[in-house]
C-alpha positions as CSV (number, residue, x, y, z in Angstrom):
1,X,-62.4,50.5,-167.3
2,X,-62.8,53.1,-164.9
3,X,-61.6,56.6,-164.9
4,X,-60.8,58.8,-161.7
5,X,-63.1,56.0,-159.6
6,X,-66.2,56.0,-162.6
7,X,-66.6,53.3,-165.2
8,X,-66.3,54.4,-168.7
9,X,-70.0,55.0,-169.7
10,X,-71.0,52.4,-172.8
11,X,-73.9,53.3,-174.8
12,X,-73.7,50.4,-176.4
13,X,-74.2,47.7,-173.7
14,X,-73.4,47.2,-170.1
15,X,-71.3,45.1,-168.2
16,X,-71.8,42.8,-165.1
17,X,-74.1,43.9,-161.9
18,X,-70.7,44.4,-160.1
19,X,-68.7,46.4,-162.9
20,X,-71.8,48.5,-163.3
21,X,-72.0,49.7,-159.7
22,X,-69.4,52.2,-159.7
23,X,-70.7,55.6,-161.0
24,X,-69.9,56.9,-164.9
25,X,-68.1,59.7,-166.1
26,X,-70.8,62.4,-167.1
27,X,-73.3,60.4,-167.1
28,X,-76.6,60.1,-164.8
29,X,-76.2,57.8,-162.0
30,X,-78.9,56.3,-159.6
31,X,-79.0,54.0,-156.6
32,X,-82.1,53.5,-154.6
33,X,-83.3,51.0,-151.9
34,X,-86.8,51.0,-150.9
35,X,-88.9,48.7,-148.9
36,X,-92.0,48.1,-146.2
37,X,-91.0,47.0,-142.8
38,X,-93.0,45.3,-139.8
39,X,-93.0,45.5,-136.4
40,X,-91.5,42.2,-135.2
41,X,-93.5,41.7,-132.8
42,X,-96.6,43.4,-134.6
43,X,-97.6,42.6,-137.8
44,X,-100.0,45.1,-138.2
45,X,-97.8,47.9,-137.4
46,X,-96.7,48.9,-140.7
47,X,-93.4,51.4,-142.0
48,X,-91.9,52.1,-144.8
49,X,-88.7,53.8,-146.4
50,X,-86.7,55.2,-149.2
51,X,-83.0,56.5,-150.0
52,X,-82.2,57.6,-153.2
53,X,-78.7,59.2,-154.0
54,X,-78.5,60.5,-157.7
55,X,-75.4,61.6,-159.4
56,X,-76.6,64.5,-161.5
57,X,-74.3,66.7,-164.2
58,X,-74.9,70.2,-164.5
59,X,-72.7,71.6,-167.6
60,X,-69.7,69.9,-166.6
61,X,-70.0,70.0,-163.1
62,X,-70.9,66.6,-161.3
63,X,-73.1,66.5,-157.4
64,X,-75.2,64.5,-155.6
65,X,-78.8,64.2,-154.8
66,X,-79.5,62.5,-151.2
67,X,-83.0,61.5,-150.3
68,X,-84.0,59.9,-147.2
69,X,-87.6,59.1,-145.7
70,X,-89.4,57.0,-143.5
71,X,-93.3,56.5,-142.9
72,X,-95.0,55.4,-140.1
73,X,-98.2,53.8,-142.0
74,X,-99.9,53.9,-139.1
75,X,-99.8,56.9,-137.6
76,X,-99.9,58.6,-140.7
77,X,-96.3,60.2,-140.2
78,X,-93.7,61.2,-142.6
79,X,-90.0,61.8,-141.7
80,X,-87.9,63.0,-144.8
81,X,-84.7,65.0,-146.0
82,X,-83.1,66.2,-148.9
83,X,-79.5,67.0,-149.0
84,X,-77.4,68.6,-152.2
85,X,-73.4,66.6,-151.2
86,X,-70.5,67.5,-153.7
87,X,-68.4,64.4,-154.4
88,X,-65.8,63.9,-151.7
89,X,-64.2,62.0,-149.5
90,X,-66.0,64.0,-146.7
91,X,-69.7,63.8,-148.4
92,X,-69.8,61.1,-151.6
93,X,-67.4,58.3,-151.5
94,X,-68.7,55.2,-153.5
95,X,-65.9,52.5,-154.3
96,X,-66.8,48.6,-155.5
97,X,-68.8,47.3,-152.5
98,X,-70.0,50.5,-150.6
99,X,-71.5,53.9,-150.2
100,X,-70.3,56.3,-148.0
101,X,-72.8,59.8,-147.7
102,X,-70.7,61.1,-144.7
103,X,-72.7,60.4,-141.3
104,X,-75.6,60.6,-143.0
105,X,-75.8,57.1,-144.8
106,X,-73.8,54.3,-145.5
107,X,-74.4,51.1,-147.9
108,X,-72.3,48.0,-147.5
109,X,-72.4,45.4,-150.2
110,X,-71.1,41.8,-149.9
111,X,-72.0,38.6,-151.4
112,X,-75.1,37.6,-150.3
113,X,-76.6,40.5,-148.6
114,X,-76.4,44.6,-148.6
115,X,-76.2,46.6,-145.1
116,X,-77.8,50.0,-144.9
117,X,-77.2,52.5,-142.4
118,X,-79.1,56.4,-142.1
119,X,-78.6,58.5,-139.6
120,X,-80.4,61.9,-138.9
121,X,-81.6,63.8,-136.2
122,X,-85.1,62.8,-136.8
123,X,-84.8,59.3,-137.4
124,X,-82.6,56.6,-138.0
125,X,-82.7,52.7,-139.1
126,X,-80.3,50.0,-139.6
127,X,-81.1,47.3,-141.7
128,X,-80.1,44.3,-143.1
129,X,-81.2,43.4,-146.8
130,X,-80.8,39.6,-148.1
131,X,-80.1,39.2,-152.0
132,X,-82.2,36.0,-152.3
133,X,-83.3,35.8,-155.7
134,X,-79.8,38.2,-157.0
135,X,-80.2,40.4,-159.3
136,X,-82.3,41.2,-162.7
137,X,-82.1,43.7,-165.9
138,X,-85.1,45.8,-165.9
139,X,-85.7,45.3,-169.9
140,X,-84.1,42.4,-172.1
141,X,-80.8,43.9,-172.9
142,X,-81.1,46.2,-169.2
143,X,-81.6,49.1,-171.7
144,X,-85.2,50.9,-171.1
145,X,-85.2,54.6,-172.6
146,X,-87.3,56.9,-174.3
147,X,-87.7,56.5,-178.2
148,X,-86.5,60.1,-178.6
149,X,-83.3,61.7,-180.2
150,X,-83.1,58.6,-182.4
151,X,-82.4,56.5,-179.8
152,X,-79.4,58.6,-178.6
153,X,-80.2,59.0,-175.0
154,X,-80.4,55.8,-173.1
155,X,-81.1,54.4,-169.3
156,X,-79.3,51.1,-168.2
157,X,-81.0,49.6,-165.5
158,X,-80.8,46.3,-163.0
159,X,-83.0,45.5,-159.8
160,X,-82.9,43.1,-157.2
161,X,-86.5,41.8,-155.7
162,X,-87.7,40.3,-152.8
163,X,-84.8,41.5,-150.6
164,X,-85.5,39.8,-147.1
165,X,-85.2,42.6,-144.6
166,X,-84.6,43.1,-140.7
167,X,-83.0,45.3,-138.7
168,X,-84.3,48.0,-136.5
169,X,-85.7,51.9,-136.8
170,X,-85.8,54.3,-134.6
171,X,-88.7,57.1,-135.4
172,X,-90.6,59.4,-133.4
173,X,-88.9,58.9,-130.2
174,X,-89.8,54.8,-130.6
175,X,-87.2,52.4,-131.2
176,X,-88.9,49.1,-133.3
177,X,-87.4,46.0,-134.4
178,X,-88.6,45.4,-138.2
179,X,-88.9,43.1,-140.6
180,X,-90.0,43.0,-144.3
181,X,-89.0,43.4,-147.7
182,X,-87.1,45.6,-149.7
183,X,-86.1,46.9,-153.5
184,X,-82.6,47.9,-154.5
185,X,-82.2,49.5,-157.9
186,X,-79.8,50.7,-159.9
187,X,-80.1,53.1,-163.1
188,X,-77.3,54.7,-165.0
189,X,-77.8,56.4,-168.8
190,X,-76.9,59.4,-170.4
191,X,-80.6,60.9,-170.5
192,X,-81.1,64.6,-170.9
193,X,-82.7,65.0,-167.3
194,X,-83.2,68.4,-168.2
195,X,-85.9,68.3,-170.5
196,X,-88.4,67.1,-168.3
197,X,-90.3,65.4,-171.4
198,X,-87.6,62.5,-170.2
199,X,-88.7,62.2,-166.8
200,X,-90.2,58.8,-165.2
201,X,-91.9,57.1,-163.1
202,X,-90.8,53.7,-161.2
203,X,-93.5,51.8,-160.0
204,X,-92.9,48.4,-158.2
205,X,-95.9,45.6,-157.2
206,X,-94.6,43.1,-154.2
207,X,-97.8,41.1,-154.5
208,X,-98.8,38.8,-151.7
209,X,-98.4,35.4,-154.6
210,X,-94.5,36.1,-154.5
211,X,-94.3,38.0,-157.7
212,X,-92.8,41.2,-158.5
213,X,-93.7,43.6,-161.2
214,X,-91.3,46.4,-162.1
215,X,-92.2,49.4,-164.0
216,X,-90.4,52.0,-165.5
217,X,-92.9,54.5,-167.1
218,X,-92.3,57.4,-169.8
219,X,-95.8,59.3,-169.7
220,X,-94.8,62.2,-172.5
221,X,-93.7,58.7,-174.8
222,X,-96.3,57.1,-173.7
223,X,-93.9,54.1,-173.3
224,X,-93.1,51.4,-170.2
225,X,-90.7,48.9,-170.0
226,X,-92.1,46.2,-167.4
227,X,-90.0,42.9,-165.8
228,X,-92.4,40.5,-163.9
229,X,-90.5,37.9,-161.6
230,X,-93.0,34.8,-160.5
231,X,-92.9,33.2,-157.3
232,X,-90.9,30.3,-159.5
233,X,-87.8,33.4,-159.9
234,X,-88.7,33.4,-164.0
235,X,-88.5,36.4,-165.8
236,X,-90.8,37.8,-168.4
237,X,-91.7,40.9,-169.7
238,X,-95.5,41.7,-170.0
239,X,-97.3,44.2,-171.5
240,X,-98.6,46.5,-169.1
241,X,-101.0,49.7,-169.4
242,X,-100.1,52.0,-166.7
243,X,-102.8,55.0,-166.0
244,X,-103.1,57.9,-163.3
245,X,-106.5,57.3,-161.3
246,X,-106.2,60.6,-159.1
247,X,-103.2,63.6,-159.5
248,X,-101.9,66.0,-156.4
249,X,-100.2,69.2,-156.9
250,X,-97.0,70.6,-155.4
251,X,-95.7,74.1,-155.7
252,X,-97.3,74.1,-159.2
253,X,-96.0,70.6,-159.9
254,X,-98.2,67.1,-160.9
255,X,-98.0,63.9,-159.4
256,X,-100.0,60.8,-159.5
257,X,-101.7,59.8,-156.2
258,X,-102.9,56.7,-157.2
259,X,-102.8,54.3,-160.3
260,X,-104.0,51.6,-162.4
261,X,-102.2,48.6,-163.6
262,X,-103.2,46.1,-165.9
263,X,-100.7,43.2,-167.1
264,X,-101.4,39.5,-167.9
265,X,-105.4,39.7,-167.4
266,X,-104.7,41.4,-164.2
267,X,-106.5,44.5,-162.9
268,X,-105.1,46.1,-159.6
269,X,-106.0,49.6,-158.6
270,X,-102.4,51.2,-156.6
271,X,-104.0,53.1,-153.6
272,X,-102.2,55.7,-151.5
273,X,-101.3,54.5,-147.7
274,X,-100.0,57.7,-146.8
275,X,-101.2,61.0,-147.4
276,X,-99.3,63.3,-150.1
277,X,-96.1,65.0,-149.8
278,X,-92.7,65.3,-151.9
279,X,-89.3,66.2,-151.8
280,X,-89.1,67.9,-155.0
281,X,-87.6,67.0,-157.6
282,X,-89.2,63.9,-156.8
283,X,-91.8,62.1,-155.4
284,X,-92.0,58.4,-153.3
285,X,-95.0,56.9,-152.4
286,X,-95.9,54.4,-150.8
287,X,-99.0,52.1,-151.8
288,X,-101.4,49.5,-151.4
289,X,-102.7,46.9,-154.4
290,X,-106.0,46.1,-154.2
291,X,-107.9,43.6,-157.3
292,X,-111.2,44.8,-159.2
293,X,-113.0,43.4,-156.1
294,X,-111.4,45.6,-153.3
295,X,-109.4,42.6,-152.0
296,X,-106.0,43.9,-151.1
297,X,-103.1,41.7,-152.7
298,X,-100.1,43.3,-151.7
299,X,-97.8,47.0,-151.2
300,X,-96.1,48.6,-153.9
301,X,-93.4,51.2,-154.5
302,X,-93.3,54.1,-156.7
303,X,-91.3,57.0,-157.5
304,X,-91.6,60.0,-159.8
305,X,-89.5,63.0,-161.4
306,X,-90.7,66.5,-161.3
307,X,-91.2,66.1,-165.0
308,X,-93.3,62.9,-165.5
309,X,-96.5,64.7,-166.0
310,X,-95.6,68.1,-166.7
311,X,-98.1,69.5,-169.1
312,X,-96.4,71.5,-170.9
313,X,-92.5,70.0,-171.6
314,X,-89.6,71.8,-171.4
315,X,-86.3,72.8,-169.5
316,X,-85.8,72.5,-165.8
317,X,-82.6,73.2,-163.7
318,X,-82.5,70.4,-160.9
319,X,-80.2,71.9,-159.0
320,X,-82.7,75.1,-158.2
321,X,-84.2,72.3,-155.9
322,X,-82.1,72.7,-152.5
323,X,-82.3,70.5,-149.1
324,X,-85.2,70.5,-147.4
325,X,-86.6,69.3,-144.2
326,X,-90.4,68.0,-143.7
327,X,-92.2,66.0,-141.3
């Protein structure tokens, strides 16, 4: 059902990947695509980017988050902006197949692949993302969420992996045909984002075997929810101790720099690839995965809320945290 162009939020269970992708009525909404990219013609030359766009509810007021970045792993540079967009045709129009942030991004969704467009004064890509494998709930019933409030606030959330990408960015007055692989995700729950005690992290391993390990972390619970996809496309869900290795500050706030992930006898140490910087209220980082040897066995992903490692929980007001422009 939806209402006014949202689904009807259920608490009690979700429907399909495609009747989910609409946003909900007063609820938190989340789409995010995220992924390394090659030079074509250069391996070694090494990029990665990010777009989130969150739906956030203030009293009974709706907006939109935009987030866009890209990193130029080699030449340690970092292109990103933040934009606050109030749902309208003009800014935020999101309908069964597509996204449309003004000029400023657009996402295209048919059958077998997704198309995503951003467009900025500082850089720009267009890219093509394959769904290969399709997609996968993050949890067995998609439903990962705090054990707080008796259960009442919950997160619904699906993922596709392995997303063959190509396309083309254009970055510090360079044009560069790419290619690689990406992450969409997609999270939707009626969590109280305001007590930053519910704030995660997402942490995803691309891993040079084919498999894919995605994370959603809880540090104040001191809970994760972890789905592992093996290069056969199987689906399990590991145990998996998650731990900070080195923090960085921003403007009083914490972040993990790098981690530590153990799951299924495996040991990899997450190390930064780029050096520090967020776009509060968030952060995105990308990563390399090394083993207990130093032997590098593939990238990862990860993204964190303001909140995640507060030390001292409490209230926040997300929308304090206006656009921005860094590089």
């Amino acid at each position: 059902m939806t209402i006014g162009g949202k689904q009807k939020y259920r608490a009690d269970r979700h429907g399909t990947f495609e009747e989910e992708w609409l946003p909900h009525k007063r609820v938190y909404d989340c789409w995010r695509c995220s992924g390394f990219l090659h030079d074509f013609y250069n391996s070694g030359n090494l990029f990665a980017y990010h777009i989130n766009l969150h739906k956030l509810v203030r009293l009974s007021n709706e907006y939109y988050m935009l987030f866009i970045e890209c990193e130029d792993i080699n030449e340690g540079k970092n292109y990103q902006r933040q934009f606050i967009l109030e749902q309208n045709k003009n800014n935020v129009d999101i309908d069964a197949d597509s996204i449309f942030c003004g000029e400023i991004a657009q996402l295209l969704v048919e059958k077998e692949a997704m198309a995503l467009r951003v467009f900025d004064t500082q850089f720009s890509f267009e890219i093509c993302l394959l769904k290969n494998k399709g997609a996968f709930w993050r949890g067995e019933s998609g439903l990962v969420h705090p054990e707080v409030n008796n259960n009442k606030e919950q997160l619904f959330s699906y993922f596709y992996p392995q997303m063959t990408t190509y396309g083309r960015i254009n970055l510090g007055g360079k044009s560069v045909r790419v290619k690689g692989k990406s992450l969409f995700e997609r999270v939707w729950g009626n969590i109280a984002l305001k007590k930053i005690q519910r704030h995660w992290e997402t942490i995803h391993l691309l891993l040079n075997n084919n498999e894919e390990l995605n994370i959603i972390n809880f540090p104040h619970c001191k809970i994760n929810n972890s789905a592992l996809i093996n290069n056969n496309d199987a689906l399990s869900f590991p145990d998996t101790d998650i731990s900070p290795l080195e923090c960085f500050d921003c403007e009083g706030y914490n972040f993990v720099k790098s981690w530590q992930v153990k799951y299924n006898g495996n040991i990899f140490a997450l190390q930064p690839l780029t050096k520090e910087s967020s776009n509060l209220p968030f952060n995105d980082m990308a990563l390399q995965v090394q083993d207990e040897y130093g032997n590098i066995k593939g990238y990862a992903l990860s993204c964190s809320w303001v909140g995640a490692r507060a030390k001292e929980p409490g209230n926040i007001d997300l929308s304090s945290f206006g656009a921005s422009n860094r590089t």
